[in-house]
C-alpha positions as CSV (number, residue, x, y, z in Angstrom):
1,X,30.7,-12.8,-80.2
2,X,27.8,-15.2,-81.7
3,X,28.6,-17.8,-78.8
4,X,28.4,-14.7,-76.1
5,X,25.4,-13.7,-77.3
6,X,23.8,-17.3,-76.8
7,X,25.2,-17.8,-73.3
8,X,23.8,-14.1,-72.5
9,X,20.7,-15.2,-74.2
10,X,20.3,-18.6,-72.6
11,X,21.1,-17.2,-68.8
12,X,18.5,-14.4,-69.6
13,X,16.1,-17.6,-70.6
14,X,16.5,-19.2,-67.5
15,X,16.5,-16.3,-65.3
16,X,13.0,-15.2,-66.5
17,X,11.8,-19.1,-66.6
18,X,13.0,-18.9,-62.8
19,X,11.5,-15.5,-61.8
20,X,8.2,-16.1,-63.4
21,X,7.8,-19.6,-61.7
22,X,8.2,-18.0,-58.4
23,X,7.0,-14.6,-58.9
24,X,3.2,-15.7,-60.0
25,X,2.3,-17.4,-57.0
26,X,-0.1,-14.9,-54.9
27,X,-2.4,-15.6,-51.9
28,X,-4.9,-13.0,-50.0
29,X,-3.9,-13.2,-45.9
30,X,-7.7,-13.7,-45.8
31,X,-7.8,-16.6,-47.2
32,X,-5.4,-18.6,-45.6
33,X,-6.0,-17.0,-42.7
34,X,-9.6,-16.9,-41.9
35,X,-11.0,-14.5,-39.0
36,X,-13.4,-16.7,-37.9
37,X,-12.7,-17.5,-33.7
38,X,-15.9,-17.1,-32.3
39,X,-15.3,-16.3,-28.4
40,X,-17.6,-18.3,-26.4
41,X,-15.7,-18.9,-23.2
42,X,-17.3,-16.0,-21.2
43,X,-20.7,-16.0,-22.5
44,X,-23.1,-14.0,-20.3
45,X,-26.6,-12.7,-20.8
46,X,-25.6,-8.6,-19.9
47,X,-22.1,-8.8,-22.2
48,X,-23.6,-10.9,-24.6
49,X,-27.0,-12.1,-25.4
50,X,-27.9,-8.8,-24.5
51,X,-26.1,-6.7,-27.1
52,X,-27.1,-9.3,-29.8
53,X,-31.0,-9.4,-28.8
54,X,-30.6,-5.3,-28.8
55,X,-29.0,-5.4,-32.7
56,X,-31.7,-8.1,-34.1
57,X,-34.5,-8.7,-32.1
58,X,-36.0,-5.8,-29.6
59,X,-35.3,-3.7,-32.2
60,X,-38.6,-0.6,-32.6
61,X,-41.6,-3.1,-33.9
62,X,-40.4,-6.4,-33.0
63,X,-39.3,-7.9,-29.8
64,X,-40.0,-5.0,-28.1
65,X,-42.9,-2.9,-26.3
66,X,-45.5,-2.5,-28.4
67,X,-43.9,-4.7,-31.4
68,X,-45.4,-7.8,-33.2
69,X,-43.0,-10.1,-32.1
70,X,-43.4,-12.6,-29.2
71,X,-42.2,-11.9,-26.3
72,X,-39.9,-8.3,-25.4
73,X,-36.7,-9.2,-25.9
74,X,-35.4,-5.9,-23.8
75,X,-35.9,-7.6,-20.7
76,X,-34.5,-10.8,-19.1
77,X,-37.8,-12.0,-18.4
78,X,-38.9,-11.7,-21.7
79,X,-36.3,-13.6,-23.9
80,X,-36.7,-16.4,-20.6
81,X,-39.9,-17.0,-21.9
82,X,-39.0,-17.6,-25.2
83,X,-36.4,-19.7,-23.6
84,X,-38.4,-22.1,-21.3
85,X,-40.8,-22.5,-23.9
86,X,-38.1,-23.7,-26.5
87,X,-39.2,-21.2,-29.4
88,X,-35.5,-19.2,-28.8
89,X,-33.2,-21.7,-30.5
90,X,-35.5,-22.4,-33.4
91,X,-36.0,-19.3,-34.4
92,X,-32.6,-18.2,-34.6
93,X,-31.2,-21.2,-36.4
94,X,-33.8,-21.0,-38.7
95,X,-35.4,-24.2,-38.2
96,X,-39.0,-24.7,-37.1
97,X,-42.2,-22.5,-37.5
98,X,-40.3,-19.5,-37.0
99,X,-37.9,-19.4,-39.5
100,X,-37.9,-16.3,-40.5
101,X,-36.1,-14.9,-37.7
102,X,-34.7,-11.9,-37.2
103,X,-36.1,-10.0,-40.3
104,X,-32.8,-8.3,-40.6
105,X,-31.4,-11.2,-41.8
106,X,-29.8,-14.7,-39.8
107,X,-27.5,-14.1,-36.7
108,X,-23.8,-14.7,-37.7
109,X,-23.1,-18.7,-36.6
110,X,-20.7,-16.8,-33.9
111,X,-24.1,-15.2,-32.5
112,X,-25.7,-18.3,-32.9
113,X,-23.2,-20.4,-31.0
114,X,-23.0,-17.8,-28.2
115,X,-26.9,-17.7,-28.0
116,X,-26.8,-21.4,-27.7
117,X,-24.2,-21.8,-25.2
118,X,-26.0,-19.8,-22.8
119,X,-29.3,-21.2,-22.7
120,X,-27.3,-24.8,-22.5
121,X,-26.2,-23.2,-19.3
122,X,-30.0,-22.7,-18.0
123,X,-30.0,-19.1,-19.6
124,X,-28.8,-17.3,-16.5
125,X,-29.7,-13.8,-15.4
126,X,-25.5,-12.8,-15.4
């Protein structure tokens, strides 16, 4: 009986060795699976620029009528300005005089990119 108690004992042994080796290991989908694709192959001002400038920048006292911000972002003529006169890009990426741009806080890099991408393509009216 003493030597079936130790070969119950010693399979027991490694059976938890073996389940707590393997059973420990966790990872968060999140993590190795980040959620960061930033669509920028249909960039247009309407679908996109425009919803973006609309959440950060025209917003009631800034980029819009009768706000303190340069330019009214509500209209395409307005954010053209601040395109042609290359004060758009720097004060979304932060760099420059205007770095504190939006007040809300800093587009995403996704917003950034799309931003970017569009006046790169002469900042069309589309």
């Amino acid at each position: 009986m003493n030597a079936r108690f130790k070969h119950i004992a010693f399979f027991l042994g490694v059976f938890t060795l073996t389940v707590l080796q393997t059973g420990c290991y966790y990872d968060v989908e999140s993590d190795l699976y980040p959620m960061n694709f930033c669509d920028t192959l249909s960039v247009s001002y309407s679908n996109t620029v425009l919803p973006i400038m609309q959440a950060s920048c025209s917003v009631p006292g800034c980029h819009a009528p009768g706000g303190s911000g340069t330019g009214d972002f509500t209209t395409y003529s307005g954010l053209k300005g601040q395109v042609d006169n290359e004060k758009l890009i720097p004060a979304i990426t932060q760099s420059g005089a205007a770095a504190f741009m939006p007040p809300s806080g800093k587009l995403s890099e996704c917003e950034i990119q799309k931003i970017t991408i569009w006046v790169n393509a002469g900042a069309p009216q589309n």
